[in-house]
N, C-alpha and C positions, 0 to 999 in steps of 0.2 A: 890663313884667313878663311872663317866659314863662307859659302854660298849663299845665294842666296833662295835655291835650290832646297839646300839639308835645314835653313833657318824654316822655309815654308815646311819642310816636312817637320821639325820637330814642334813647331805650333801645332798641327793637326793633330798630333799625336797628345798633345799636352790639352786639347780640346778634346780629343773623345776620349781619355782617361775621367776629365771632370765630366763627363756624360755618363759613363759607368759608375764613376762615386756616387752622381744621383742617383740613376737609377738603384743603386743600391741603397741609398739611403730607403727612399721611397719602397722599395717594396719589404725592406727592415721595418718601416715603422705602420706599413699594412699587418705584416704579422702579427705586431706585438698589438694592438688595438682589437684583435680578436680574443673575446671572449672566455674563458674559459668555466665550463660549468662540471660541475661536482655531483654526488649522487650519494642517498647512503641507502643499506637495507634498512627497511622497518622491523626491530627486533618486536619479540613477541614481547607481551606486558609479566615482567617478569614478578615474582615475591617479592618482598624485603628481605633485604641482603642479612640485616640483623637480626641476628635470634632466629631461633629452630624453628620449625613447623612445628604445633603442640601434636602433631598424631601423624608425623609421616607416616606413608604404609612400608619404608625399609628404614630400619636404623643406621644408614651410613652416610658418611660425608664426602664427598665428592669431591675429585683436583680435577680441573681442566686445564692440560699444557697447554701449552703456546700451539697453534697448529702449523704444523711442516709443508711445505710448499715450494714450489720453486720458484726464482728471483723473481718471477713476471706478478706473482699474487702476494709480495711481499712491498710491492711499488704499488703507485697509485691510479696509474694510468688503466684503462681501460679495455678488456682483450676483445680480440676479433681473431677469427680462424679464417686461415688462407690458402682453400683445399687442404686434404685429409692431413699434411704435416707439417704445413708451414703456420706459424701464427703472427700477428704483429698488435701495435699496441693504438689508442687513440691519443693524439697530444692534446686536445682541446677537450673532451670528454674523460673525466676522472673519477674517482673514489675520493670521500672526503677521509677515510682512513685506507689502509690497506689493506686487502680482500681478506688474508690469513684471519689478519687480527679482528675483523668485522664479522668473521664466521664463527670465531671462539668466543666475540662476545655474546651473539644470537646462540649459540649452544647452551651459553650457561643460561642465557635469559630462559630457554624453551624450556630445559631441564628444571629449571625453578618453576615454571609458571605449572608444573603436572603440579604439584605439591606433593609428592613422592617419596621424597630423599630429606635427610634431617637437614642437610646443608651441602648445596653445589658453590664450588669457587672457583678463582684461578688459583693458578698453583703458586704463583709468586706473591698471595697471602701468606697469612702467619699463621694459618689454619694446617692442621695434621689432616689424615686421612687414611686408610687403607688403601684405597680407589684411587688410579689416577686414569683418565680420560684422555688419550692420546688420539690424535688424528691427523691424515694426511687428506691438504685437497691437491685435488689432479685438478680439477677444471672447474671454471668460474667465469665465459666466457661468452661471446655471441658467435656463433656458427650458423655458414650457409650450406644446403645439402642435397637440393637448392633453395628450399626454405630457407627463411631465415628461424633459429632457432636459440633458445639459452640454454646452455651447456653447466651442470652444477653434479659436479662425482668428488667426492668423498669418501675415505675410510676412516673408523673408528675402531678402537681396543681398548679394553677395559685390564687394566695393571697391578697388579697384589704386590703392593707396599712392600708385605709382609714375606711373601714367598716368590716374589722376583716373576711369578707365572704372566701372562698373556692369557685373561681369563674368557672374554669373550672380544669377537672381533667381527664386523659388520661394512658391508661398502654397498654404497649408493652411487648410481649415476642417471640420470634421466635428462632428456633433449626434450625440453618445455616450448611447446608452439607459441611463436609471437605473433601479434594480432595486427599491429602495425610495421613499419617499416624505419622508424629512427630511432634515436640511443633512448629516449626515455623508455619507448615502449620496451628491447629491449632488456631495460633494469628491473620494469615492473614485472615481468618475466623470469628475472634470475631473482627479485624475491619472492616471488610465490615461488618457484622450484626449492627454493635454499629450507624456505618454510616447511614444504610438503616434507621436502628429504628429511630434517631434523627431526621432525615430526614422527616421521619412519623410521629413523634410529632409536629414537626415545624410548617409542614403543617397544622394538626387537632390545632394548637394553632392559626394559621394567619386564618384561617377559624372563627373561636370563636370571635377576634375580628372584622373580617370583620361582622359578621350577629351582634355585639354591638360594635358600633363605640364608641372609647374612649375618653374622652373631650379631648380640644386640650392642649398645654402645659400652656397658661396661667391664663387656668383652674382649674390645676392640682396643 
């Protein structure tokens, strides 16, 4: 026969288990009631995608790969640096794409907007090319130093179709001052730095072909 002892204790027990199921319910459904906000860069105002520029100043047509990154810039979430090697991510604060791919489209858009090149693309067009545009980002992030800072490093290579070479090859990295102290400020931060940098590549890439002029297209 149970007590009436072990009947008191298993009531209490069976009372503050349903004190814990609320409680958890309730602060489950404070989480989920939070917000989540999204962010994109503003790419540059790019050409039209169709048809050539009637007068580039180089006769070539441009592949933009996929750019390489690792897992953290291939997600959506948003980085933060936590002292010089630790990094972690924001859950509520996001990328309405993911950082890689939102870099290779502002690449192609900058690259277009010089009016330069006969035709810049991605590479998973149906478009040919000698030129393929390889890049790796390292960082795309908010760091404190103890500033707070936006972190935006990149490299670029330039790839011969043709002869398999590594023809030119360029890296950017720069710690852009933030003016305020929350995630908008910031994003506006890593896109003016992401601007500046592409910007700086652009130019050290139209430099490289201007001092080796490139056959003309129906060379190519």
């Amino acid at each position: 026969m149970i007590s009436q002892a072990t009947r008191v204790m298993r009531a209490q027990r069976a009372r503050q288990a349903l004190v814990l199921l609320a409680i958890a319910g309730i602060c489950s459904g404070c989480g989920s009631s939070r917000p989540v906000k999204y962010y994109v860069l503003d790419q540059v105002s790019a050409l039209p995608a169709q048809g050539p520029d009637p007068s580039p100043r180089f006769p070539v047509t441009l592949l933009v790969a996929r750019i390489a990154s690792s897992h953290l810039y291939h997600d959506d979430r948003l980085v933060y640096g936590s002292g010089p090697i630790q990094l972690g991510t924001y859950e509520y604060q996001r990328w309405a794409e993911p950082p890689a791919e939102m870099v290779q489209d502002a690449l192609i858009s900058s690259l277009r907007s010089t009016g330069q090149y006969r035709s810049v693309s991605a590479i998973g067009s149906n478009l040919r090319g000698q030129y393929v545009l390889r890049g790796h980002l390292y960082a795309l992030d908010e760091v404190d130093k103890p500033e707070i800072a936006a972190r935006f490093s990149i490299e670029l290579e330039l790839f011969d179709t043709k002869t398999g070479a590594t023809l030119w090859t360029n890296f950017y990295s720069h710690d852009a001052p933030v003016t305020g102290k929350t995630v908008p400020d910031v994003v506006q931060a890593l896109d003016q730095n992401v601007r500046g940098g592409l910007n700086q590549l652009g130019a050290s890439l139209a430099e490289y072909f201007a001092s080796h002029p490139p056959q003309s297209p129906a060379a190519q």
